[in-house]
N, C-alpha and C positions, 0 to 999 in steps of 0.2 A: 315515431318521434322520440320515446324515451331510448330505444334502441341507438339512435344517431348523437341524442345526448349523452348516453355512456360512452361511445364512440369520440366525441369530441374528449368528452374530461380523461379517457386513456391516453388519448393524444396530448395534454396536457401534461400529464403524472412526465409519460414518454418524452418529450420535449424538455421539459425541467430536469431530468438525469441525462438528457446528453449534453446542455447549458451547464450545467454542475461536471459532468466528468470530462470534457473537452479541454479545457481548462486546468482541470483538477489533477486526477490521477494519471492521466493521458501523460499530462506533462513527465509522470515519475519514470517512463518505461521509455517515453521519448528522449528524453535526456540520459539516461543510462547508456543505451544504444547508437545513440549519431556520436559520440565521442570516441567510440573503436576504430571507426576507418580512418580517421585523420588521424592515429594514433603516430604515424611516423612523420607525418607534412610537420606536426606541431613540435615533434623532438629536432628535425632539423630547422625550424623556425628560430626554436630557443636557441641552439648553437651559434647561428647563423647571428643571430642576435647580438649576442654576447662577444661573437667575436669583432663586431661592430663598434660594441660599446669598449673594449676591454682593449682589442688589437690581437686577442690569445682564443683559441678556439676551448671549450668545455671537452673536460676530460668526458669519456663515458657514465664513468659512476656520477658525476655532478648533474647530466642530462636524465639519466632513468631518474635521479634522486628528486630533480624538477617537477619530472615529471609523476612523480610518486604524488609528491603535491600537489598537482594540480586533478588528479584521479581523487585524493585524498580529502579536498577541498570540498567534496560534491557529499559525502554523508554528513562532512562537521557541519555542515551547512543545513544538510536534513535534520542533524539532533536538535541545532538552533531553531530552526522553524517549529519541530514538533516540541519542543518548550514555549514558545510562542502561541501555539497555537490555541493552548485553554484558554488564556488570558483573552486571545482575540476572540474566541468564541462567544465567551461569557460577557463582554463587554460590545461588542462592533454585533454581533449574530451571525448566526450561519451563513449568509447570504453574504452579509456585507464584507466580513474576511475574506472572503471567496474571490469576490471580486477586488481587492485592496491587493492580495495576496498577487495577484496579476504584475504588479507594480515591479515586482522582484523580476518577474522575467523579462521586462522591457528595459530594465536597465541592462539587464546581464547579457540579452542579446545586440542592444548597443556598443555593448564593453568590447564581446568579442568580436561582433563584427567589425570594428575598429581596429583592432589589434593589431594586428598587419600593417596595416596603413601606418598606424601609432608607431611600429616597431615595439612594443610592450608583452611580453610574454605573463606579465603579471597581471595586465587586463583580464586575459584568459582565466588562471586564480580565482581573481575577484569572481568572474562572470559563473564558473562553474559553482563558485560559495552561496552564492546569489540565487543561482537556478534549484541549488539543494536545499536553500530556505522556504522556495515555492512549493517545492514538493514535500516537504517537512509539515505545512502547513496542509494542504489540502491530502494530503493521506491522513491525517487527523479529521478535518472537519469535513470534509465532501459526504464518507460512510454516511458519521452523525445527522448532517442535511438530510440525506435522503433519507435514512431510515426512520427521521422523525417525519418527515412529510408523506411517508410511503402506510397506505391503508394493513392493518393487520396484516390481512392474508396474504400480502406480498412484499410484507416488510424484507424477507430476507436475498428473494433475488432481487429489488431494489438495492437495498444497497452494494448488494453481492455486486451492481454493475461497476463499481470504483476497480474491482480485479480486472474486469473486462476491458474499461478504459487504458490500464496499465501494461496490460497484453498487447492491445489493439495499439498503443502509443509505442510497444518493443518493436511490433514486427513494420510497422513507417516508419520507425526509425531507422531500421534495418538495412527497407528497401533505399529511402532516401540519401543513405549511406552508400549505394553504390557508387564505382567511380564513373558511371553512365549519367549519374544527375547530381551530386552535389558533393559525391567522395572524393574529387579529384583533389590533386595539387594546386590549383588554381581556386576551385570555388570552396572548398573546406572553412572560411571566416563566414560564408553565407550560409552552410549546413549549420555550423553552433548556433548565428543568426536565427536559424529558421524556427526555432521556440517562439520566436513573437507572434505566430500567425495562429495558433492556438487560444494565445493569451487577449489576442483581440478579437475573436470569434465568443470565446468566454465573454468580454466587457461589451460586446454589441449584445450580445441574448440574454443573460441569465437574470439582467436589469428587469424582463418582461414576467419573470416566475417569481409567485410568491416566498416571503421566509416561510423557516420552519414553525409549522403551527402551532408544536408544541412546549420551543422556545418563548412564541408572541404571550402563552398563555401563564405557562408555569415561571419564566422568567422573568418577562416584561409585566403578566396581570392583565393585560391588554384582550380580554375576551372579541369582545368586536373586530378586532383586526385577525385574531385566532379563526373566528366562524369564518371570517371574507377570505380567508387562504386555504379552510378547508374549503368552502363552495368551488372555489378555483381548481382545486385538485380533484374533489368528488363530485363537483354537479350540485343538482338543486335536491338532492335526494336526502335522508333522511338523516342527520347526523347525530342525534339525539344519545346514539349509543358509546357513537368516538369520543361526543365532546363530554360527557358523564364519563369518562374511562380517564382523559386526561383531567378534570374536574378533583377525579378522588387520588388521582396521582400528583394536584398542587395540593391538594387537601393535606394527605400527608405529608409535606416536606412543607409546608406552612409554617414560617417564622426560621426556616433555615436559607442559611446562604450557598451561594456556588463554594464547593470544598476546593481545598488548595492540595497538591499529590504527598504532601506530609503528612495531611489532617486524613486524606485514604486511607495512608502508609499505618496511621497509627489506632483504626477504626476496628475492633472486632468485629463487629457486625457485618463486616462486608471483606472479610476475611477471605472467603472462598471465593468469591468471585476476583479478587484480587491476585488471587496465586492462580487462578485458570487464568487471568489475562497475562499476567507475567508468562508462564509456563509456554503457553503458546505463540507469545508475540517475540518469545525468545524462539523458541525449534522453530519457527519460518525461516531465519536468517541461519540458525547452526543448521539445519538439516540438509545443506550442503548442496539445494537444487542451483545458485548462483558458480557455484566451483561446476557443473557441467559444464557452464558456457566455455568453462577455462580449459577443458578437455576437447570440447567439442572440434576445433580445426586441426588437432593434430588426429585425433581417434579420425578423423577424415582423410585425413592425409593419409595415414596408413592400410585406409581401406582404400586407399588408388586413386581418386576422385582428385584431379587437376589441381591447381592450387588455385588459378584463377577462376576454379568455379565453386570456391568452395564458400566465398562467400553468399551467393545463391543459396546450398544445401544450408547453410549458419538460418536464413531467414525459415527455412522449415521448422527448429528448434523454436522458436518468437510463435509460430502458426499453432505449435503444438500446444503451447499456454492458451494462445488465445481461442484455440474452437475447445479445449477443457472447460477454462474459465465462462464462455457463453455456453454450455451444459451443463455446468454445475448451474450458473443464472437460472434454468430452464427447470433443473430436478429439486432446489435448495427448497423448497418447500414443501415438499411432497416426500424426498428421502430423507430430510430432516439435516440437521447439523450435524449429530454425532457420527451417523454413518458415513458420512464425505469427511471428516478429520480421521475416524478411525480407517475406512479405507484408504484415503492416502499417502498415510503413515507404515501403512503396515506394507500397502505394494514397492513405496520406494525404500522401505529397509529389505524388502525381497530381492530387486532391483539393486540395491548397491551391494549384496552379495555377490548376485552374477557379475555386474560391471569390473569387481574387483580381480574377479576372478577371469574371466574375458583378459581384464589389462595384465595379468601374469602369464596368462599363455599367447600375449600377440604378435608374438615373431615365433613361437614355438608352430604355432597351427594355423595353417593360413588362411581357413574362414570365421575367424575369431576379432578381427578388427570389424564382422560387418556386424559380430555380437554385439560388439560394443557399441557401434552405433545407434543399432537398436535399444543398445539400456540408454542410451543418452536421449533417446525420443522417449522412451516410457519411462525414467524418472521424472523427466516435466513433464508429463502427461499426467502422470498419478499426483505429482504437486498443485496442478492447475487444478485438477477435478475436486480439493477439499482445503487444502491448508490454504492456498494462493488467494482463496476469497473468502472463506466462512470467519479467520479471524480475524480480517477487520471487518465484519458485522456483528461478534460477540461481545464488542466493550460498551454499544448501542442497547444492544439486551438485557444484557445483566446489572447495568447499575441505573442509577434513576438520577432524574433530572439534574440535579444537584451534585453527584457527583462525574457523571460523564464524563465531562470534559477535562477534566483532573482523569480519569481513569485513562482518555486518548493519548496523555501528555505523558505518562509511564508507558505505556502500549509502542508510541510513536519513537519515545527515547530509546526505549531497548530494540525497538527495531532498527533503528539507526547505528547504534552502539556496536550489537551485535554481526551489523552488515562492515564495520567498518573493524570491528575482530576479527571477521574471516577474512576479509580481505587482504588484512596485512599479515595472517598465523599464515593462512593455505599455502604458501610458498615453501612455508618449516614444515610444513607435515607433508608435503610429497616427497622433502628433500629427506625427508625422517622414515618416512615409512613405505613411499616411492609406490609400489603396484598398490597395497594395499591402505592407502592415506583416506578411504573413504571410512574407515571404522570408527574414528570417533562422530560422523555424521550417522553409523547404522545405530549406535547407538544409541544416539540422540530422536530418533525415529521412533526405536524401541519402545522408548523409558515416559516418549508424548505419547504414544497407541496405548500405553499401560493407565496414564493417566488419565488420560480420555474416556476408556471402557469405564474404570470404575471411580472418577470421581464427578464429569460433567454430566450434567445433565442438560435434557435433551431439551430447546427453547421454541420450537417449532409450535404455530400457532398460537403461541401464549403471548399474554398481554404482560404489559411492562411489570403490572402487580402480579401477576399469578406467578411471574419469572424470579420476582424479588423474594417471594412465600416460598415456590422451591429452595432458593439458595437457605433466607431465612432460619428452616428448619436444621439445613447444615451449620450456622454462625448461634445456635441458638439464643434466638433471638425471641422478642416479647413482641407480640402481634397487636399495632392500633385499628383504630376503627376504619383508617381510610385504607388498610388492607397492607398496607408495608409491614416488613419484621423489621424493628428497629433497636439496636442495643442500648444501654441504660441509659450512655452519654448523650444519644439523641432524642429522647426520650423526655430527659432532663431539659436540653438544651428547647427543645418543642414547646412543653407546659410552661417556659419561661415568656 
């Protein structure tokens, strides 16, 4: 009997993270991905457009410049969300932005799916601004959800599953992408479309799973509703331990409010864990695993591989993150954090030496294009195995109730910021440094593996206070009774 009831409440935990990433992070890999293969239907759409509206057909530069835009549209749209998304966290709760958050992708699938019909090449714009609010948001708060609701001991591939979702949503987007189901000429307004079907799979389920518990308790006060969302997610067994753990974790930030990312920005005490989330929430986007995809059809091409089939071998690249990303889910607790950032940093700075080097000799020696393919598989493979998911479960970690979601809103921005710096630099710097434009990514590989050995420490098993006492001793800090290190100002601001 108690065997069948552990049994159920895993099914529960299990069920609530795929309610939360279906929805969620899904959306960020899926929507990245179905926008490549309609990449020429929608450039001669615009034209096509314009010369409707106008009598004059668009020069080329005005069509790629459209189209810059409308690619460009999709991080401004992430940074707006993950600014958003403290606010909504703090105020709506984990859950209920979750689900509200949906609302963005049913308009935008409307938009474009219309678009055509409409004649409206700005629908498109809007729609793609829209879908990068969605995912702005729930790469912020999905982690936070789960890893507040997920038991210690598997806080970290709980949450670690939002990578998993974002892999799994690359490589559907991929396939869905072909012109055998919805990459054609013809159905391309139903592929953008097809984000709705996520979002409503999200609004029928996730209604059935508890909030975060430890939002109801330290946020809300709300004990009784805290214990009925633990019993939901643990069963009827003993909680005595979890809820005394979050108890001395409202204890100390009692009489404190949700912090705003200035009131972080400006906090010593929380010093260090603020430049580890900067540090890494930055090298995810510079470290240059997104510029593969941008390699990957031509290093194909060169290695012989048909053009018509090369979008098939593209969906093996998407596979590569995603059985990483559900291994690292599998190991992240057992080989710890630090060992899955420092190894995957270190292999794709190994990795973007050979690649570079492959790409200088790929007409000189003629089985050096199938090297390069190869590094193009094991740089996202060493990305997926540590960076691709441990740092969005470290801004969970490291800071406490109070400041979280202020900490997701820096985390989310410079990941957006930074995706939308490569995006528009990567063109200058192959144009600049051509074979070898991956150096300022080995770089950057480098200088986060250096930081990693020797300033993070390691969060694996540890409870929210024992993680905050680690850092603590680095921000030196003044220890209260409910076990937080806290610097003067909070300290002050507390006894008030």
């Amino acid at each position: 009997m108690d065997k069948l009831q552990r049994l159920l409440q895993n099914k529960i935990l299990i069920l609530t993270i795929c309610a939360a990433g279906i929805g969620g992070t899904f959306q960020y890999g899926y929507n990245i991905s179905i926008i490549n293969a309609p990449a020429s239907y929608i450039q001669v759409f615009m034209n096509t457009t314009w010369l409707e509206r106008m009598g004059v057909p668009l020069e080329s530069n005005m069509v790629l410049l459209l189209w810059s835009f409308t690619v460009s549209a999709y991080p401004l749209g992430g940074l707006t969300g993950a600014v958003a998304a403290g606010p909504m966290a703090i105020m709506l709760g984990r859950k209920m932005s979750l689900l509200l958050n949906n609302g963005f992708v049913i308009i935008a699938a409307a938009l474009s799916g219309c678009s055509r019909m409409a004649k409206s090449f700005e629908m498109i714009m809007l729609s793609r601004f829209l879908t990068g609010v969605n995912a702005g948001v729930s790469m912020n708060i999905q982690p936070m959800y789960l890893a507040e609701s997920a038991p210690k001991k598997l806080r970290g591939a709980v949450a670690l599953t939002s990578a998993s979702f974002t892999a799994l949503g690359l490589v559907l987007g991929q396939v869905v992408g072909l012109r055998e189901l919805l990459g054609g000429e013809e159905s391309w307004p139903f592929l953008l479309a097809s984000n709705v079907v996520p979002a409503l799979i999200q609004l029928t389920a996730l209604p059935w799973f508890p909030e975060s518990p430890r939002y109801l308790l330290i946020d809300r006060g709300d004990k009784e509703s805290c214990i009925s969302a633990l019993q939901k997610l643990r069963g009827t067994n003993d909680l005595s331990a979890e809820l005394e753990e979050m108890l001395a974790e409202q204890a100390a930030v009692k009489g404190q409010r949700a912090k705003n990312p200035w009131e972080l920005l400006q906090n010593p005490g929380q010093r260090w864990q603020l430049v580890s989330i900067v540090v890494l929430s930055s090298a995810m986007q510079l470290c240059g695993n997104d510029s593969m995809y941008f390699y990957a059809a031509y290093v194909f091409q060169e290695a012989g591989i048909p053009e018509d089939k090369i979008p098939y071998v593209v969906i093996g690249t998407g596979s590569c993150e995603l059985i990483t990303s559900v291994t690292c889910n599998m190991i992240i607790d057992y080989a710890g954090r630090r060992p899955l950032l420092l190894g995957g940093y270190i292999f794709m700075a190994a990795w973007a030496i050979v690649f570079m080097v492959a790409l200088s000799q790929q007409t000189q020696i003629s089985w050096m294009p199938y090297l390069s393919m190869a590094c193009i598989f094991a740089y996202i493979l060493s990305f997926g195995i540590g960076p691709a998911g441990v740092t969005g479960v470290l801004p969970t970690e490291v800071f406490d109730q109070m400041s979280r979601p202020a900490a997701y809103m820096i985390c989310g921005s410079l990941l957006w910021f930074n995706l939308f710096v490569v995006g528009t630099a990567f063109p200058f710097i192959v144009k600049s440094l051509a074979h070898f434009c991956y150096i300022p990514f080995l770089v950057v590989c480098v200088c986060t593996a250096l930081y990693v050995w020797f300033f993070l420490p390691e969060t694996k098993g540890k409870s929210f206070l024992e993680i905050s006492e680690e850092f603590g001793k680095r921000n030196f800090k003044t220890k209260t009774r409910g076990g937080f290190y806290k610097g003067p100002e909070e300290i002050k601001t507390t006894s008030l």
